[in-house]
GUBA-50262 format. One record per residue: residue in three letters; x, y, z of N, C-alpha, C, O in turn. Coordinates in steps of 0.02 Angstrom, whole numbers, plus 50000, padded with zeros to 5 digits. Layout:
REM GUBA-50262
ALAXYZXYZXYZXYZ;...
END
This chain:
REM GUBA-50262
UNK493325092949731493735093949671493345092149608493645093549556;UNK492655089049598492385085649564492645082449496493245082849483;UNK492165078849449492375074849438492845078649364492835076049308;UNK493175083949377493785086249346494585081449351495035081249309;UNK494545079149396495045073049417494655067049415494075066749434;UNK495045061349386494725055049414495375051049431495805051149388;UNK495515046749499495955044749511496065036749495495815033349540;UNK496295033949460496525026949424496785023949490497215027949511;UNK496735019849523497135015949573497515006549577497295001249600;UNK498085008149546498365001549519498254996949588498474999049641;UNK497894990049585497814987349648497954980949638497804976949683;UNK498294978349571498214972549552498964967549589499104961549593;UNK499224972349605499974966149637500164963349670500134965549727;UNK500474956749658500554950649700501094951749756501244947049793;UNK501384957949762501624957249826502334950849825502354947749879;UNK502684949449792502744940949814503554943349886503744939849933;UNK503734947749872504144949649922503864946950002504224944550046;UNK502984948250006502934947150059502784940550065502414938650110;UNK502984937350031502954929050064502174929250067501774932650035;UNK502074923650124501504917750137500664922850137500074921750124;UNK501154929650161500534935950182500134936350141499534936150151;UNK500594937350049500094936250007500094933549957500184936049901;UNK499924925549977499894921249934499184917249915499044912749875;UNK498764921749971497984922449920497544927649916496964927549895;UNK497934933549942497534940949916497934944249890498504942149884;UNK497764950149870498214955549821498514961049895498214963749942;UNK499184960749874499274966449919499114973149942499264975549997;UNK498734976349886498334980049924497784979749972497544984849998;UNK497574973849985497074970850029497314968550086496924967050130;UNK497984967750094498204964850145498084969250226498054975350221;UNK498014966750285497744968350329498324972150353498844968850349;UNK498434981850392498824981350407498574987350470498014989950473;UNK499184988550521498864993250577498364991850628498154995650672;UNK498214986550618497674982750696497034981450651496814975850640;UNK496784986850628496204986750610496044989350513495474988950491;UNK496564991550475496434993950408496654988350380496864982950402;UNK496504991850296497024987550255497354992850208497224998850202;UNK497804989050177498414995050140498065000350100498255006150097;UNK497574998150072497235001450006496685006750057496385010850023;UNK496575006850111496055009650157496765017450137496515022950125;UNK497415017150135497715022050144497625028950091497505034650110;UNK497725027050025497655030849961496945030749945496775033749893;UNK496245026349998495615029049951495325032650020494745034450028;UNK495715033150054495605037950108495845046150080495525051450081;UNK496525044950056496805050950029496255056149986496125062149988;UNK496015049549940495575052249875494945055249910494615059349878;UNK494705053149985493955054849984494205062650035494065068650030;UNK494655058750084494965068350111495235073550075495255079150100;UNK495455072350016495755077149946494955079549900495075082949850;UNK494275078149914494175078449865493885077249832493435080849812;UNK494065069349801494135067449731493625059749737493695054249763;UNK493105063049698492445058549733492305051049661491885046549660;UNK492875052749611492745046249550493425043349529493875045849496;UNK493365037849556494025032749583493755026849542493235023549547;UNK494225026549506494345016849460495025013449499495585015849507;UNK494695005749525495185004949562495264996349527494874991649530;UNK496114997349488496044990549445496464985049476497034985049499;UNK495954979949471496314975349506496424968849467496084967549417;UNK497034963649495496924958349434497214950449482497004944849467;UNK497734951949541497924946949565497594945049627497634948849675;UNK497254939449629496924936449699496184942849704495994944649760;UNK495964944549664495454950749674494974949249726494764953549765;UNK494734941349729494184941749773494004946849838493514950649840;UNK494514946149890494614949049945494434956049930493994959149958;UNK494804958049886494624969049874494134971349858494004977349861;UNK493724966149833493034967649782492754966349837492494971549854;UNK492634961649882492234960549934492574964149988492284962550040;UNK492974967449997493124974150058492854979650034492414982250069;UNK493024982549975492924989449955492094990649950491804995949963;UNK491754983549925490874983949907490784989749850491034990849794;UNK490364992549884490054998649847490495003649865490455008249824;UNK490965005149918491425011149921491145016649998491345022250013;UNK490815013750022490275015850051490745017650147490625022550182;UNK491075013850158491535017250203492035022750215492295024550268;UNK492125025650135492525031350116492065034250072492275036450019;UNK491365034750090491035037850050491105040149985490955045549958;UNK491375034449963491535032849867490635029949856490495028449798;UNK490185029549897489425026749847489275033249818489115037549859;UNK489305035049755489015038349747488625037149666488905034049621;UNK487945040349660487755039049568488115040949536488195038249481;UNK488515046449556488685047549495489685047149509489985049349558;UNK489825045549479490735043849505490635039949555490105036749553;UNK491035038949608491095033649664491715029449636492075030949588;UNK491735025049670492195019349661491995014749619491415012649617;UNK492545012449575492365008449507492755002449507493345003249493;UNK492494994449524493164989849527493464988949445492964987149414;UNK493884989249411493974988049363494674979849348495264979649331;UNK494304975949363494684969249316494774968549253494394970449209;UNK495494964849246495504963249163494704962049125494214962349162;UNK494624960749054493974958849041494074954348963494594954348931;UNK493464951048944493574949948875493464954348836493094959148846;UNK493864952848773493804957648705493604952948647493784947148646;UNK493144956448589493114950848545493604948648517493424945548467;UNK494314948848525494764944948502495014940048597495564937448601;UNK494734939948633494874936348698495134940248757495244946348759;UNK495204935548806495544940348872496034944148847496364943448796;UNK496064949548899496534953948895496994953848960496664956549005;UNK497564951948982497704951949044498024959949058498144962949006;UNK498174963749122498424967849125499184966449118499424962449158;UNK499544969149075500404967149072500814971949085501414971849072;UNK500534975949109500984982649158500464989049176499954990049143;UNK500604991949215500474995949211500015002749206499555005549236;UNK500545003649134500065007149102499675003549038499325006348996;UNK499864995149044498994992249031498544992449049498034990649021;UNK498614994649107497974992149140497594999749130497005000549115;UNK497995004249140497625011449119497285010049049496675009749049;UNK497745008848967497655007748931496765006148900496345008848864;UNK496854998748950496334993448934495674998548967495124997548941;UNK495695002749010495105006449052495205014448986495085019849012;UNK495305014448943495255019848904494385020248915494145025148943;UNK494095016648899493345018348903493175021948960493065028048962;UNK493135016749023493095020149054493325028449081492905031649114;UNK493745030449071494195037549078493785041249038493485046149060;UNK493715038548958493245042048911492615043748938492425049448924;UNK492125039148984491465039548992491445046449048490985050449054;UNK492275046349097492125049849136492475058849122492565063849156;UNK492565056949059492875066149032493205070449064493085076549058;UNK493715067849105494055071549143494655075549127494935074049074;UNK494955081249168495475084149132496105083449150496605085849124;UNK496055079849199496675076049240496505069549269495945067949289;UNK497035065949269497065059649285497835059349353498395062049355;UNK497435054549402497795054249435498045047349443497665042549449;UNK498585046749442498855039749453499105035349519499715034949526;UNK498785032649558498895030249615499415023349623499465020149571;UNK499775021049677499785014349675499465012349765499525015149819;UNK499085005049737498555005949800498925002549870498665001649925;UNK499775000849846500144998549915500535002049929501135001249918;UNK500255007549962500925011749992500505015750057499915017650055;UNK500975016550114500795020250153500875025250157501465026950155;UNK500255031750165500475036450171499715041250168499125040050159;UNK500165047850184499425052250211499505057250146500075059550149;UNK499245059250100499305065150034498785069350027498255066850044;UNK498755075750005498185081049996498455079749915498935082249886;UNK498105076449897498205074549816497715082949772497875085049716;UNK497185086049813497105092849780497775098049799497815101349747;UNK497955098849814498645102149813499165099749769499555104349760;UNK499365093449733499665091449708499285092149648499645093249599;UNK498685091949635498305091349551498485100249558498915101149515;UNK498335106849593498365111849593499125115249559499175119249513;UNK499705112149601500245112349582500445110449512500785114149477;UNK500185103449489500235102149399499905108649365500215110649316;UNK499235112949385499155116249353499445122949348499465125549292;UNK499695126349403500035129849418500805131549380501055137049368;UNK501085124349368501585122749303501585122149226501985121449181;UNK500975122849234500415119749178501045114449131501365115349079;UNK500995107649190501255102749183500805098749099500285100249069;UNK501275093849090501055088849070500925081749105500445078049092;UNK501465080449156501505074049187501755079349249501975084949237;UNK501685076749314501675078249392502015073549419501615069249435;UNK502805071349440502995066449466502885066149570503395068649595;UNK502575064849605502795066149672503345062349693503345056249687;UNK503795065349718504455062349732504625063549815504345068249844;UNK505025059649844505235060249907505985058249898506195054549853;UNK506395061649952507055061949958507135054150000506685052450039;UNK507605050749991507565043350009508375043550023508795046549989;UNK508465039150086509375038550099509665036150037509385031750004;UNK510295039350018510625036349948510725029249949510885027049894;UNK510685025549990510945017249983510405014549967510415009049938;UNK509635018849988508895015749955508705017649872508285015049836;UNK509145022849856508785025849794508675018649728508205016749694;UNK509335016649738509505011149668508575004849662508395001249616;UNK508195006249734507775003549745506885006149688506335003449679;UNK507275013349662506685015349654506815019449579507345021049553;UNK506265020149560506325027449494506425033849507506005037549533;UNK507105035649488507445039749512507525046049493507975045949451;UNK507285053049502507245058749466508025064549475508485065449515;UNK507845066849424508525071849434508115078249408507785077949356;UNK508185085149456507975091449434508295096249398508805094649366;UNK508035103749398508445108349392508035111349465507615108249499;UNK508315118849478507985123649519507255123849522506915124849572;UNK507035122449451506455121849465505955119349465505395121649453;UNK506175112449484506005105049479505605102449437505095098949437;UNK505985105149395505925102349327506475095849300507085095149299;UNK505875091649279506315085549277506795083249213506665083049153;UNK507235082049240508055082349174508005075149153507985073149095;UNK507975071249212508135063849196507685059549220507315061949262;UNK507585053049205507125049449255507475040249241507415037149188;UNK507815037749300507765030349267507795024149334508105023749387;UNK507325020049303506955015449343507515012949383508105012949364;UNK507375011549421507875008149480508715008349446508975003449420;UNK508925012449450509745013849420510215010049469510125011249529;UNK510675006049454511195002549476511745009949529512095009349579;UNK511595015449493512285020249503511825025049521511795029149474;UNK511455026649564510825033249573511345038549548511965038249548;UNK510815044349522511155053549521511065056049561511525059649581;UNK510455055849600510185059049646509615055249700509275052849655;UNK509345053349751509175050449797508265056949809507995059349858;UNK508125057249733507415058349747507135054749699507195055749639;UNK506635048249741506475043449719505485046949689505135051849705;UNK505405041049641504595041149634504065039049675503985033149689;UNK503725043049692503165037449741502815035549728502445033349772;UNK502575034349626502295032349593501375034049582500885031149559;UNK501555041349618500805047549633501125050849564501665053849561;UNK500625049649506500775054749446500255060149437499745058149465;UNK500195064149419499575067549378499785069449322500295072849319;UNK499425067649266499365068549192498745072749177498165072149197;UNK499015077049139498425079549091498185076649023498405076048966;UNK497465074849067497145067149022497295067048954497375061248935;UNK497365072148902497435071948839498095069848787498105066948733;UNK498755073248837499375070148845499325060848875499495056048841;UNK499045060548941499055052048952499035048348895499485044848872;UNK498105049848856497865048448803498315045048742498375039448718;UNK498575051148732498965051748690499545045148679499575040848635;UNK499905046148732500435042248758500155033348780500455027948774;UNK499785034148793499635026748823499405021248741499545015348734;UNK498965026448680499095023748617499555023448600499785017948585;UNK499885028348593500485024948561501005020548592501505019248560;UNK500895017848658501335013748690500905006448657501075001948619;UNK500415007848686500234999748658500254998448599499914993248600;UNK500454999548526500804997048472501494995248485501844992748441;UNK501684996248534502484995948525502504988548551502104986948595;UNK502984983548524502544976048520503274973948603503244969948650;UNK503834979548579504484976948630504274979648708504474977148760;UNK503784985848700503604990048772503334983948814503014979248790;UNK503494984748877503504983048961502614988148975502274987049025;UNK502454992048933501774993648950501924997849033501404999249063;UNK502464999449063502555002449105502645008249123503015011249083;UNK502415012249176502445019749168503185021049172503445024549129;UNK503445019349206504165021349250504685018449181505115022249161;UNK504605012749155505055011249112504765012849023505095012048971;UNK504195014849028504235015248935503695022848955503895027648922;UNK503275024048986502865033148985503335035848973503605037048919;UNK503525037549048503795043049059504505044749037504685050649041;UNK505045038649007505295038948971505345040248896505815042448863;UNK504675038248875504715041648804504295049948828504035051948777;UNK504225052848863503915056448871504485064548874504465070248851;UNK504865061348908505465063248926505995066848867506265072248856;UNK505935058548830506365059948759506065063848719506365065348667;UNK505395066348731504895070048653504965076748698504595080948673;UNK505245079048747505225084148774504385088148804504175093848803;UNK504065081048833503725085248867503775090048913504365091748920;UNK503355093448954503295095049013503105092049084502575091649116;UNK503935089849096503755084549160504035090149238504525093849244;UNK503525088549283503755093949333503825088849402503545083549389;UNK504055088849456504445086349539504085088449563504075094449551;UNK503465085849620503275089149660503355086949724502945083249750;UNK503995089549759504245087749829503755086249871503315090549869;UNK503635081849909503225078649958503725078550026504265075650021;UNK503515082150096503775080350136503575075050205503855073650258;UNK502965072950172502725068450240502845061850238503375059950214;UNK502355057150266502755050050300502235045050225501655044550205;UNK502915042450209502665037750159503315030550168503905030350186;UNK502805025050144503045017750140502835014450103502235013850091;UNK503415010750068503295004450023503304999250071503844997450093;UNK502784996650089502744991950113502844985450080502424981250098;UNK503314983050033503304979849984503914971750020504014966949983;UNK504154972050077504344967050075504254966750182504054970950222;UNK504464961150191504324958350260504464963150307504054964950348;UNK505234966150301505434969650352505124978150339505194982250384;UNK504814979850281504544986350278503824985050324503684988650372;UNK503484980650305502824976850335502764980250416502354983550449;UNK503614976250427503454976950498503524983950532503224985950582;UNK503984987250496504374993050520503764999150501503835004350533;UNK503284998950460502625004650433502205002750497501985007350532;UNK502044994850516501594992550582501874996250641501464999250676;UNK502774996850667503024999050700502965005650717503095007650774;UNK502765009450670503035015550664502275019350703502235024450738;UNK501805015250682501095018250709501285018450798500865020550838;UNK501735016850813501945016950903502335022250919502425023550979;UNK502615026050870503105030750869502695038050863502265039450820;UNK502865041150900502495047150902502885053250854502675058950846;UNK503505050350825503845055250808503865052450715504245054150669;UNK503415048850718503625044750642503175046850593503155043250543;UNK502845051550594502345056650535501905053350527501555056150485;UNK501605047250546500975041550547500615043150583500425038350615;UNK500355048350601499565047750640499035048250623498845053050590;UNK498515041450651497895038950633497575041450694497035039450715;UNK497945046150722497255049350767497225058650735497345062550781;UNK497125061050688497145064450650496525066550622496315065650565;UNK496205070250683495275070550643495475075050582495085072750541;UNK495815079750550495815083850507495995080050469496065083250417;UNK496245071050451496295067950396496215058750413496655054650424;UNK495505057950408495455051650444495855046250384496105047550329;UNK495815041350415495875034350373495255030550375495035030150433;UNK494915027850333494295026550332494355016850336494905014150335;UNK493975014550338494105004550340493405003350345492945006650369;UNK493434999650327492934993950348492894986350393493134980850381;UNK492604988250431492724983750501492204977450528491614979050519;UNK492254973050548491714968850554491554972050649491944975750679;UNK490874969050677490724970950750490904967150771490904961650742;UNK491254968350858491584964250875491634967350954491654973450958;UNK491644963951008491644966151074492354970751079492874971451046;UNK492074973351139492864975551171493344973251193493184970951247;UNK494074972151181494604968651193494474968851288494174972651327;UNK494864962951294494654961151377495574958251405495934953451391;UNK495634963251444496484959951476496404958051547496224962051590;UNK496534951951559496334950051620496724950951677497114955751675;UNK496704947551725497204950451784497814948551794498214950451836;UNK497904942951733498744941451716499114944151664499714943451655;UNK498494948951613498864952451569499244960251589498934964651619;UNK499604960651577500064967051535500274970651470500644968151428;UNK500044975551467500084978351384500394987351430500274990851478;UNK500844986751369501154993051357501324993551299501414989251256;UNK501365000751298501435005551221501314999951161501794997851129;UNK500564997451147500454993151110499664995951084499395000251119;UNK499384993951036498674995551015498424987750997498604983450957;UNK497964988251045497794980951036496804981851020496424983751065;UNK496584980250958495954980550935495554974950953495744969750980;UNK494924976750934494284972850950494194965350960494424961750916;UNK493954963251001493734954851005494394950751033494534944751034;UNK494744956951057495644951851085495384948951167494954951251204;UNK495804943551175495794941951260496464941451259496774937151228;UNK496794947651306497344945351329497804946551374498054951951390;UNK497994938051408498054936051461498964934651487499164931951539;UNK499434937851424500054938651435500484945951429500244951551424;UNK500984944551431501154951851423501624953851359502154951451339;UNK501174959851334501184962251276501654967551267501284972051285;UNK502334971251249502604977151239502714978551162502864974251121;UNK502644984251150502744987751106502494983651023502944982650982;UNK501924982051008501504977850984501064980350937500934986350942;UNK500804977150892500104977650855499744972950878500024967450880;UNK499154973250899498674967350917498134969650868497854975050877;UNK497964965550811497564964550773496734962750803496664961350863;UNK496194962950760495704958550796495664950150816495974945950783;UNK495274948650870495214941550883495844939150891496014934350856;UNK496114940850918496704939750941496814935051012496554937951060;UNK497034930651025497074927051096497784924551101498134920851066;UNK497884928451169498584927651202498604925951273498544930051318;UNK498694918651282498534917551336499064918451376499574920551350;UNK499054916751469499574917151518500014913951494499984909551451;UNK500684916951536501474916751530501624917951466502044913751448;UNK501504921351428501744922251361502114930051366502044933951413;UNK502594931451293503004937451305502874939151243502904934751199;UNK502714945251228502604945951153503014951851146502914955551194;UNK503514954651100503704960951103503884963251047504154959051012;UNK503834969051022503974970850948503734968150912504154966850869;UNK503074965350894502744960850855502154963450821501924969050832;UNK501884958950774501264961650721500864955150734501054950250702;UNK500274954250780499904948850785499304948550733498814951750750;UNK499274945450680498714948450651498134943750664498304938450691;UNK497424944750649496804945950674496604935250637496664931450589;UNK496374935750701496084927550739496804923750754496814917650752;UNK497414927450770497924922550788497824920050863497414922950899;UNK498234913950890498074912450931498914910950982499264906050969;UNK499084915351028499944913751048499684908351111499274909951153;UNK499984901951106499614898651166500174898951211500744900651197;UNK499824896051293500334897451327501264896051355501594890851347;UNK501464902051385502394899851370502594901651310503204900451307;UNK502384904251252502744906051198502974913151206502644917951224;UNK503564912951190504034921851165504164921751117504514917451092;UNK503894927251086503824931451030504304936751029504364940451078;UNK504664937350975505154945050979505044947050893505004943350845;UNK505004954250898505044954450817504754949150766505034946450719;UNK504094948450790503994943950746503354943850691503114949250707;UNK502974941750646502274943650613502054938050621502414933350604;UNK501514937050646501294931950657500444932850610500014936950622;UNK500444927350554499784928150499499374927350553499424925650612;UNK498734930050493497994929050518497834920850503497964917350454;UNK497434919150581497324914550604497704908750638497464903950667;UNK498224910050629499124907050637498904903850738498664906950786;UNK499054899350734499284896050801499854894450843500104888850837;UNK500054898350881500944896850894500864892650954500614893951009;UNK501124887350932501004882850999501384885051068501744890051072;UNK501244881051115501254880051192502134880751185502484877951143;UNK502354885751244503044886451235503554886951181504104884151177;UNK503244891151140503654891851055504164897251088504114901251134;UNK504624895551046505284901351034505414900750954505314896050916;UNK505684907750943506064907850876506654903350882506904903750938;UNK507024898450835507594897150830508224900850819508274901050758;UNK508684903750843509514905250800509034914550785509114917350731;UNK508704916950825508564922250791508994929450813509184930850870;UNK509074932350771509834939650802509214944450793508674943150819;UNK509314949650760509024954250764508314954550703507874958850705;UNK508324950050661507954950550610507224949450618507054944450649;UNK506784953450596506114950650591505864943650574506194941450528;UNK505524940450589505324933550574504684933950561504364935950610;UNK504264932450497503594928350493503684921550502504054917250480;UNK503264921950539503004914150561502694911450512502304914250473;UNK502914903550512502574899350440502544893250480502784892950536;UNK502204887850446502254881450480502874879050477503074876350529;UNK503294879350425504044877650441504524879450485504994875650498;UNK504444885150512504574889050570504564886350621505014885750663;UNK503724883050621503584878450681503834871350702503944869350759;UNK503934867450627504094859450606504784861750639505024858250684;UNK505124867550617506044867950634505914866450719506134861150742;UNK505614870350755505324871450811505264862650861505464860250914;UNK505014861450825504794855950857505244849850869505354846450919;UNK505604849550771506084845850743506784845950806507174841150812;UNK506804849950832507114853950887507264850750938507794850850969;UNK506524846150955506234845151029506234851451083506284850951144;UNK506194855151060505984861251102505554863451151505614867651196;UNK505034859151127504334859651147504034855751215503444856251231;
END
């Protein structure tokens, strides 16, 4: 597609929905599927679409993304010329600048966008699951000869009030747009995949940042004033498998879904890989007391209990008599022996001691925390 598109990828958010998961990396970094991480999803999109000059801005807990992504070189983002660009807040001669929404953070990268002269801009967010031919969607803006490109998906009406909410005509052309509405119109939500035509963005993103009351947000001050000046805003229906992975029980249920053959998630898909970066690591080893069914259990695991319907992360150790089922083990956990597991996430590096049970648990997902465990114990359970 060259570097006629350049795709912006918001990567900076704290996630705090997901609890303890990320309370020292940014959620797009967070580990998910045995072996990826969230952000492996949309710069996978960008390198199978395409689209070879990617700014990817980050601002909360960055260490982790800057040291996963490197040079870009697993999604064949190294390149001289475009490639992958980390972009952090920075100083200005009047001082830091923090990102304060958004479309600050686009704002503050005006240079950058400038250096790379593009005629569309694509707007990503880097926590969401999902598989996109983002050149078909930049094709379609032109085809409308859009101004702004919303991708939208049809969402059950009791989820819409969750999201930025579009209303069409026939020809999805957009009438209305408003951020998470108490009273939805219609139950086709944003998936926060825009394309702008860079000169319109331009345009719009100056004059937002004078406005001293603006939220600096696309969803609540862009595309709303964008709206009101009567641009050209166009719907571009999306029918495949997408997730906000944005709170515990989505976490688990996007991990889940990679087991489901009927759930539009497949990572065995040579015509659209997912790309990661992986450390070396032996071959998982199940011994003659383990059992695993309909589970994907990755590299460097030993395990010696029985596993159903599961994520097994790397370095993983599950020793005899243990029951694990419906679960997300993530990578160096350790289930020691006699513990049952149901529905549960268990963090990276996490230790569940010798004969653990959940307490009082019905049907709900559980991350495991040390308090989890103290209740556990507090119990005499053990």
């Amino acid at each position: 597609m060259n570097n006629k598109v350049v795709a912006m990828l918001l990567a900076g958010g704290q996630g705090s929905r997901l609890k303890s998961l990320t309370y020292t990396i940014a959620k797009p970094a967070l580990p998910f599927g045995g072996k990826y991480r969230i952000i492996d999803f949309p710069l996978s999109n960008c390198t199978n679409s395409g689209i070879d000059t990617v700014g990817v801005l980050t601002q909360y807990q960055p260490h982790v993304l800057h040291s996963y992504i490197g040079l870009g070189t697993p999604w064949d983002l190294d390149r001289r010329n475009g490639g992958v660009t980390m972009l952090p807040p920075f100083a200005e001669i009047d001082g830091n600048k923090w990102y304060a929404g958004t479309a600050s953070a686009i704002y503050q990268n005006i240079t950058f966008l400038q250096s790379c002269d593009p005629e569309y801009v694509l707007i990503l967010s880097g926590d969401h699951i999902y598989k996109m031919d983002y050149e078909v969607l930049v094709d379609y803006h032109k085809e409308h000869d859009a101004d702004v490109t919303i991708s939208v998906l049809e969402v059950p009406w009791e989820e819409a009030s969750r999201f930025g909410v579009i209303n069409v005509d026939d020809d999805m052309k957009v009438l209305e747009f408003d951020e998470k509405p108490e009273n939805p119109k219609s139950n086709l939500a944003s998936m926060g995949v825009y394309v702008f035509t860079w000169k319109k963005l331009k345009e719009y993103l100056e004059a937002d940042n004078v406005i001293e009351a603006s939220s600096h947000d696309f969803g609540k001050d862009i595309l709303p004033a964008m709206m009101e000046n009567g641009e050209k805003m166009i719907a571009y229906p999306f029918k495949g498998y997408w997730k906000d992975v944005g709170t515990v029980d989505s976490f688990w249920e996007a991990n889940m879904d990679l087991l489901d053959l009927n759930s539009g998630l497949n990572l065995h898909d040579s015509g659209w890989r997912i790309y990661s970066s992986n450390p070396q690591l032996p071959p998982q080893f199940i011994n003659k007391t383990g059992n695993v069914q309909s589970s994907m259990v990755n590299e460097g695991c030993v395990i010696s209990g029985e596993v159903t319907k599961s994520i097994i992360f790397q370095k993983v150790v599950i020793e005899e008599n243990t029951q694990i089922s419906e679960s997300v083990i993530m990578s160096g956990a350790t289930i020691h022996k006699g513990a049952k597991l149901h529905r549960a996430i268990v963090p990276p590096k996490f230790e569940v001691p010798e004969g653990f049970e959940i307490i009082g648990q019905q049907d709900e997902v559980v991350l495991l925390t040390d308090e989890e465990v103290e209740k556990w114990k507090e119990r005499g359970e053990q």
